[in-house]
MARKOL-955410 format. One record per residue (C-alpha): residue in three letters; y negated, x, z. Coordinates in nm, 2 decimals. Each point is the difference from the previous one (the first is absolute). Layout:
N
<aa->ala | north->Y | east->X | up->Z>
...
***
This chain:
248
<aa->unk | north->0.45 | east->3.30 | up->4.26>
<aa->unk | north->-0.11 | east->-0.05 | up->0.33>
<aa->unk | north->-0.38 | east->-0.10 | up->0.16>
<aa->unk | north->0.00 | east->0.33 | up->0.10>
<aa->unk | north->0.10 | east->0.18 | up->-0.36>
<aa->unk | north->-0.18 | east->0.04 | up->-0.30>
<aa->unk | north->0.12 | east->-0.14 | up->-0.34>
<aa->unk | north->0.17 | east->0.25 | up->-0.21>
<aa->unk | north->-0.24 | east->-0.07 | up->-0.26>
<aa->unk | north->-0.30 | east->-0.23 | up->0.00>
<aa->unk | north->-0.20 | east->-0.11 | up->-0.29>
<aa->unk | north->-0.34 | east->-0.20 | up->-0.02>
<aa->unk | north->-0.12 | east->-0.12 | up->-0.33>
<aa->unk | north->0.16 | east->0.26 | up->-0.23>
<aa->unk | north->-0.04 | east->-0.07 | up->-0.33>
<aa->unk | north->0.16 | east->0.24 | up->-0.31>
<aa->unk | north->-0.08 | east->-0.01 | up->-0.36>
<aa->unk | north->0.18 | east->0.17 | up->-0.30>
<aa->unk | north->-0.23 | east->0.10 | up->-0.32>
<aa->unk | north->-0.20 | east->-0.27 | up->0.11>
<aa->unk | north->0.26 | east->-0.24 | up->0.06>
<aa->unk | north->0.04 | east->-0.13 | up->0.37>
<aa->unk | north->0.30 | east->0.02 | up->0.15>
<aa->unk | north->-0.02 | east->-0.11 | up->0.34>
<aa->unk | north->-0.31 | east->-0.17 | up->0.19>
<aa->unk | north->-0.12 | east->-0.01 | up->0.36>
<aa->unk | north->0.33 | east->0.10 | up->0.14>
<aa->unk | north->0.00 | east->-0.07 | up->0.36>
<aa->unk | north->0.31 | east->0.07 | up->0.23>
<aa->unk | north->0.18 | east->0.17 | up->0.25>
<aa->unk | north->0.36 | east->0.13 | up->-0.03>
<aa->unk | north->0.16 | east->0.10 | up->0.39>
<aa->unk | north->0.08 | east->0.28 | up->0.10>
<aa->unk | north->0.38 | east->0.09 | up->0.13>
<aa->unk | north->0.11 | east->-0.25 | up->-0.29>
<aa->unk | north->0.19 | east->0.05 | up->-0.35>
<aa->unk | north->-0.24 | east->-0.20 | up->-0.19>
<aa->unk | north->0.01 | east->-0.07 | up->-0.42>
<aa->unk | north->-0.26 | east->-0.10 | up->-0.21>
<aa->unk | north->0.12 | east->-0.23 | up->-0.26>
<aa->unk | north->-0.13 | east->-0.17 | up->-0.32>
<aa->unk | north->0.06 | east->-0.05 | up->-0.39>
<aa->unk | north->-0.06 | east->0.28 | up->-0.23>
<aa->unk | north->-0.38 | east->0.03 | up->-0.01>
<aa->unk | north->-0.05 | east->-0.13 | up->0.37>
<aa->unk | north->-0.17 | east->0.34 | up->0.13>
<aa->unk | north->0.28 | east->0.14 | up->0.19>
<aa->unk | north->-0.01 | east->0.35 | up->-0.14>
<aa->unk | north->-0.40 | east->-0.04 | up->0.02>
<aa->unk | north->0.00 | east->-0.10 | up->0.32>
<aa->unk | north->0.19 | east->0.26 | up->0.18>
<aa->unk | north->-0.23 | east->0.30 | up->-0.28>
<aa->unk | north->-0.30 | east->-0.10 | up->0.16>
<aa->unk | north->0.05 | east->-0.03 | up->0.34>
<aa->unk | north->0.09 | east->0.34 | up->-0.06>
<aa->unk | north->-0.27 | east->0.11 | up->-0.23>
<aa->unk | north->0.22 | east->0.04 | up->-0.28>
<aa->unk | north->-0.21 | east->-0.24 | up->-0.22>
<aa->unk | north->-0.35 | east->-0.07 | up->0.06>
<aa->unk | north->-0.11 | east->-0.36 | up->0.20>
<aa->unk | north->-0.27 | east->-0.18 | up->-0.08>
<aa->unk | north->-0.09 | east->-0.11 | up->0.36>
<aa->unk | north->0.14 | east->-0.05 | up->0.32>
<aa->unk | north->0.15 | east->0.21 | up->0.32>
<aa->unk | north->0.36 | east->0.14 | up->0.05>
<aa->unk | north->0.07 | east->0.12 | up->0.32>
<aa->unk | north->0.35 | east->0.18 | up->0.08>
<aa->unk | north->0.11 | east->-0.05 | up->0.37>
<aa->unk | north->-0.35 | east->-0.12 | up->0.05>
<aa->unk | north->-0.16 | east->0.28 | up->-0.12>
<aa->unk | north->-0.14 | east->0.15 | up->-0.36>
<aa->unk | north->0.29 | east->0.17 | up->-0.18>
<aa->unk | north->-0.16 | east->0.31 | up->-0.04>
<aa->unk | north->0.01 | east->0.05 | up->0.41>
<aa->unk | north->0.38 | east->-0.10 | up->0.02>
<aa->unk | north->0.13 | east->0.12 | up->-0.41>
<aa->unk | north->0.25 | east->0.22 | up->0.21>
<aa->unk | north->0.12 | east->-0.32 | up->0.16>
<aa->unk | north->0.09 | east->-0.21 | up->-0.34>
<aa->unk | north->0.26 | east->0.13 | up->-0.24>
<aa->unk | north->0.06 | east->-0.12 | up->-0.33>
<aa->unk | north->0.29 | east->-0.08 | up->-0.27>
<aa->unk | north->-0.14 | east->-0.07 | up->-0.34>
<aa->unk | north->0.20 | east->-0.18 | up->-0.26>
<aa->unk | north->0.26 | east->0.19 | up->-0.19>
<aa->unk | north->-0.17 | east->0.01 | up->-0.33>
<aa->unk | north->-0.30 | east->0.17 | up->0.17>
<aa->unk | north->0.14 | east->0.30 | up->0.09>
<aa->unk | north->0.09 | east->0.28 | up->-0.26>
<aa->unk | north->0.38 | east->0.00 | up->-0.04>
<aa->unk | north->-0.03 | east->0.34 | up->-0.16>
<aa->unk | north->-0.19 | east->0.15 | up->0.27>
<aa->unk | north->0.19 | east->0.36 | up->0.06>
<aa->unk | north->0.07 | east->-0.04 | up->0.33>
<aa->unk | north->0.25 | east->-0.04 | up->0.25>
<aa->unk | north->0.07 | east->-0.33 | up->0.23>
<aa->unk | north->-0.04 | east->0.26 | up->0.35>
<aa->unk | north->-0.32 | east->0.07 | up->-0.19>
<aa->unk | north->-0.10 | east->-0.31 | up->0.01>
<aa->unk | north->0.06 | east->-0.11 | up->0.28>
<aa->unk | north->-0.18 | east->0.29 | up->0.18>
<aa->unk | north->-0.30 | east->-0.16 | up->-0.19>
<aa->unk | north->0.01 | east->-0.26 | up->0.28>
<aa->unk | north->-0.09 | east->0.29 | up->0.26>
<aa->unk | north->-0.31 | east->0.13 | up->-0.17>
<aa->unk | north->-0.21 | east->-0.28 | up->0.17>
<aa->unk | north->0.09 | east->0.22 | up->0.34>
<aa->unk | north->0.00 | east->0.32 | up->-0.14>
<aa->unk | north->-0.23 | east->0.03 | up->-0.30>
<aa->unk | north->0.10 | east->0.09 | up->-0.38>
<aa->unk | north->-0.04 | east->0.38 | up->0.03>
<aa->unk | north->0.16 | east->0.05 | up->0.37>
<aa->unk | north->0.35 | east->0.12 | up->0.05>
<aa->unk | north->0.25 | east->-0.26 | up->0.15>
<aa->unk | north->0.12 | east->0.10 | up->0.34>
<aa->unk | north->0.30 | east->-0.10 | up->0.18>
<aa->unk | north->-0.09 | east->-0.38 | up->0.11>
<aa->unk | north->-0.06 | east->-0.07 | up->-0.36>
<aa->unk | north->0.25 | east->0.10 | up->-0.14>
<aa->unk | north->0.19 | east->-0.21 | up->0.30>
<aa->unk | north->-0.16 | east->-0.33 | up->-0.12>
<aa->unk | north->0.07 | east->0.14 | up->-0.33>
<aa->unk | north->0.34 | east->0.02 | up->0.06>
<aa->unk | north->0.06 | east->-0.35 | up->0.23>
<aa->unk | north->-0.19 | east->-0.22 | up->-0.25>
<aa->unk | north->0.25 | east->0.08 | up->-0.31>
<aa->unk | north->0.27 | east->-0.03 | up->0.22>
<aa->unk | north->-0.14 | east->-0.36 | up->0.12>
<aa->unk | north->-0.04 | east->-0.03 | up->-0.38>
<aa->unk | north->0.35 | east->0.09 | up->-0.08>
<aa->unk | north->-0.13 | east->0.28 | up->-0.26>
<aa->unk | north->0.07 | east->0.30 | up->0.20>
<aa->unk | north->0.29 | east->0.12 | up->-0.29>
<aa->unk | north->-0.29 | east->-0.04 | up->-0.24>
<aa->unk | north->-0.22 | east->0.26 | up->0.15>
<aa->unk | north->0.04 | east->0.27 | up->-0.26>
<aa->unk | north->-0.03 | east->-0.29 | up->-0.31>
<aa->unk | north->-0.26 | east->0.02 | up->-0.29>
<aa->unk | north->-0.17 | east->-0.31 | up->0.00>
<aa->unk | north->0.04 | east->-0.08 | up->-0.34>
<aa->unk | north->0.41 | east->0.01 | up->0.08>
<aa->unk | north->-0.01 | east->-0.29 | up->0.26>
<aa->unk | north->0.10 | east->-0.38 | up->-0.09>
<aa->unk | north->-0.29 | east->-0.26 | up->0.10>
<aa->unk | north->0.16 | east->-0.07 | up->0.31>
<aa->unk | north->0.01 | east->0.35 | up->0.14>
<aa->unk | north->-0.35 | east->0.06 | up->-0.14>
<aa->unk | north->-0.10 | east->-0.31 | up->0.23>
<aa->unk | north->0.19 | east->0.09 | up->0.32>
<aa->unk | north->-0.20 | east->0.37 | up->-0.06>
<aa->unk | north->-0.34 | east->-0.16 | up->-0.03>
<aa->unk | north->0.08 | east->-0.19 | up->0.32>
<aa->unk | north->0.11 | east->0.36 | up->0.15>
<aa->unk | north->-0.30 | east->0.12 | up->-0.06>
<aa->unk | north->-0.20 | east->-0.36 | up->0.20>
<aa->unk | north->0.24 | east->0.11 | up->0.25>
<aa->unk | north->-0.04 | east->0.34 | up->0.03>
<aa->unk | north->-0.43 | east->-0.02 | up->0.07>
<aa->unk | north->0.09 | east->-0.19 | up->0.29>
<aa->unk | north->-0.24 | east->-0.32 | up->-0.09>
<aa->unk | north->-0.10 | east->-0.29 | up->0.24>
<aa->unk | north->-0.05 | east->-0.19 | up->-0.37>
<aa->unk | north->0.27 | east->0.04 | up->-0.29>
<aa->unk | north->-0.13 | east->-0.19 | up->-0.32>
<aa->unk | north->0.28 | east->-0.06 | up->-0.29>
<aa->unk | north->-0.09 | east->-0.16 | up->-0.34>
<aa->unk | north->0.33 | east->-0.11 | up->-0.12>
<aa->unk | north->0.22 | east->0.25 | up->0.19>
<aa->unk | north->0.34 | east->-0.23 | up->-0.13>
<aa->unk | north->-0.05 | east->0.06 | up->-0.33>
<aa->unk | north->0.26 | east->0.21 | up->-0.22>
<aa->unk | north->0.19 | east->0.00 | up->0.33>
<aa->unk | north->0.38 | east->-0.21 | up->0.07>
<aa->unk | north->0.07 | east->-0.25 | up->0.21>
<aa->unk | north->0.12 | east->0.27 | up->0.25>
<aa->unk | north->-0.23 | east->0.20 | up->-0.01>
<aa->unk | north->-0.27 | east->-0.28 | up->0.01>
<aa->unk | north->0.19 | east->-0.13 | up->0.31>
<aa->unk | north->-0.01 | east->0.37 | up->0.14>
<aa->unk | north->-0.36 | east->0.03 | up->-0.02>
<aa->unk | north->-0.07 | east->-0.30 | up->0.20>
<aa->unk | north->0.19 | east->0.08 | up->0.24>
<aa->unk | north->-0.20 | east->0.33 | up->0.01>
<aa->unk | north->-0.34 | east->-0.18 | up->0.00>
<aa->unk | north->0.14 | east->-0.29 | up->0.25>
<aa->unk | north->0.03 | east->0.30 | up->0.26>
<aa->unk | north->-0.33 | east->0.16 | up->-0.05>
<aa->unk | north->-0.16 | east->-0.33 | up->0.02>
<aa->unk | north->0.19 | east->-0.04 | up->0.35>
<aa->unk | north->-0.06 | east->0.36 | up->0.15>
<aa->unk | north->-0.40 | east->-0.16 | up->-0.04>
<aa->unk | north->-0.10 | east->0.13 | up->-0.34>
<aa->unk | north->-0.15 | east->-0.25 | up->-0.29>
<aa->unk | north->0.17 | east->-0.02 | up->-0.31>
<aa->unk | north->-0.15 | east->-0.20 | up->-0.29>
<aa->unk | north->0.17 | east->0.01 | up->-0.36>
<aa->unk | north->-0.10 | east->-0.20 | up->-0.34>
<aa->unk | north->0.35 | east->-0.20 | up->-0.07>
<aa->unk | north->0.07 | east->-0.26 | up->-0.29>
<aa->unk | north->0.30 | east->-0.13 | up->0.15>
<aa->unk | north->-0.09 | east->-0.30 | up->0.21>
<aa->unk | north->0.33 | east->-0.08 | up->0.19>
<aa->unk | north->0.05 | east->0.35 | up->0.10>
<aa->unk | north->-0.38 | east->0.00 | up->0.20>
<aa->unk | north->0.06 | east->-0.35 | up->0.13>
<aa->unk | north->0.37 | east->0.12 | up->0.15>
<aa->unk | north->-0.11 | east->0.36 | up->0.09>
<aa->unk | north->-0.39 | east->0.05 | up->0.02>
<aa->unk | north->-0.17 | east->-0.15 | up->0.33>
<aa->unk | north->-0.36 | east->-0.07 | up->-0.24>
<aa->unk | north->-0.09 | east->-0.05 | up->-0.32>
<aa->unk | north->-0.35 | east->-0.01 | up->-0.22>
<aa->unk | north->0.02 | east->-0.22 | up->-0.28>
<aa->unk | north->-0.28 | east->0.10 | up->-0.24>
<aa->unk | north->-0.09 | east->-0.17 | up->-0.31>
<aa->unk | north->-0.34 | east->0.25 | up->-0.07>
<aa->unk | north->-0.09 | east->-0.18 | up->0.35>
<aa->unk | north->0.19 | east->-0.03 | up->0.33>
<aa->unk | north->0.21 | east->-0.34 | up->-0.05>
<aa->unk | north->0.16 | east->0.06 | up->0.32>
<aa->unk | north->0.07 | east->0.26 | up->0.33>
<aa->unk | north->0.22 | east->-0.06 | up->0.23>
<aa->unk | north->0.35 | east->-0.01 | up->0.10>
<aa->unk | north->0.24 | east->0.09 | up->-0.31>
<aa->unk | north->0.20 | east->-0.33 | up->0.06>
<aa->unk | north->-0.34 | east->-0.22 | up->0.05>
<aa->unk | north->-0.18 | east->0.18 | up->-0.29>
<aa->unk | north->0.27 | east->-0.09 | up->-0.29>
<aa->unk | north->0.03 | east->-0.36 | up->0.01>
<aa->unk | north->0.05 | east->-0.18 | up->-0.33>
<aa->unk | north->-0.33 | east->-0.12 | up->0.04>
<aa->unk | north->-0.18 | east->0.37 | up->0.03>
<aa->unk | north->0.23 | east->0.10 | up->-0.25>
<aa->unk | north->-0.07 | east->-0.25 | up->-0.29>
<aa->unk | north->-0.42 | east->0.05 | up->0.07>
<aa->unk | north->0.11 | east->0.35 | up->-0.01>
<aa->unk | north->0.20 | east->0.00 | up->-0.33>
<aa->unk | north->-0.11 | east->-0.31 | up->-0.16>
<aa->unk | north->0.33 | east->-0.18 | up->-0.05>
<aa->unk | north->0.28 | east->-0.13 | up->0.22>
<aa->unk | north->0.14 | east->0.28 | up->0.18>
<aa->unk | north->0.29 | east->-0.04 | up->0.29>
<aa->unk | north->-0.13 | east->0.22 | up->0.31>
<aa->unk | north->0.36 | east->0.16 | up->0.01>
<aa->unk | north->-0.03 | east->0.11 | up->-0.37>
<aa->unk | north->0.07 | east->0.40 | up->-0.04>
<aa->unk | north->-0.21 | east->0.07 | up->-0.31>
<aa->unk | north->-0.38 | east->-0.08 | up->-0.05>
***
């Protein structure tokens, strides 16, 4: 992020409850644009919850989120996102061109016909995925891997400034893991903004340029290398924890 560019996503003094329950409080912080950026934290921290209500998936309390300085609801087409595995309907009839068309109806509207340049970026994104042989594929058939890269098709495919993952690696092989960096390493240096929920800590401090470290509040912003220090970490997780260590 430059002087001159907005953060990807901005947030002033959100705070999220669940059945009463708070689960984060006066989240402030800014997470650049043009960078591959993870939230991190231990189970519980408000990852998930974070990302859900800067998108108005879950109700906040309080606060301001602004996308690319702006109120999502002016830039929506702008900001793409992958939701966790376990939230999407495996048995969804439905085919993996089918959903990653989905990713063009930002564009083109639910009940308008695709025309040529969609199905284009239809086309280029699985191929950037490495799904393109799974076009024709029920849903319900794929392995969680190939599920993933399809998802990410689909982020691809609406042609977002902002892609936001919660837990994209999960289900998925090294390989394929390894694959989908790559993937999200040259979106983030063709200028877009990727941020993406991870739980394992020596992967973001090797691969991701920032990192959030949330424990219900912001711990730390920054950096990815700066952010997980042992010191962060052990206020973070509230033991001991080696800032190189894969698994929180």
């Amino acid at each position: 992020m430059t002087a001159l560019s907005p953060a990807a996503l901005s947030l002033r003094g959100v705070s999220a409850s669940y059945g009463g329950a708070a689960v984060l409080r006066d989240i402030d912080t800014d997470i650049p644009s043009g960078a591959l950026s993870a939230v991190v934290g231990p189970n519980g921290a408000g990852k998930s919850t974070l990302i859900k209500a800067a998108l108005g998936l879950v109700p906040s309390s309080r606060g301001t989120v602004r996308f690319l300085g702006q109120p999502l609801a002016r830039v929506r087409h702008r900001v793409a996102y992958v939701p966790q595995q376990d939230a999407v309907a495996k048995d969804f009839p439905i085919t993996a061109v089918q959903v990653v068309e989905m990713g063009r109806y930002p564009h083109r509207g639910w009940f308008r016909r695709l025309r040529a340049a969609d199905d284009e970026a239809v086309a280029d994104a699985m191929a950037d995925a490495g799904v393109s042989d799974l076009a024709r594929m029920p849903l319900d058939e794929l392995s969680g891997g190939q599920r993933q890269r399809v998802f990410l098709a689909r982020a691809l495919a609406q042609h977002a400034d902002v892609l936001i993952l919660d837990e994209p690696f999960t289900a998925v092989d090294t390989r394929t893991e390894a694959a989908l960096l790559g993937i999200l390493r040259g979106l983030c240096d063709g200028g877009k903004s990727v941020i993406a929920v991870h739980h394992d800590l020596r992967t973001v401090s090797e691969r991701f340029d920032h990192a959030t470290l949330l424990a219900g509040t912001v711990l730390a912003s920054g950096p990815a290398r700066e952010v997980l220090t042992s010191a962060h970490l052990e206020r973070a997780y509230g033991i001991p924890l080696a800032a190189s260590r894969a698994e929180t």
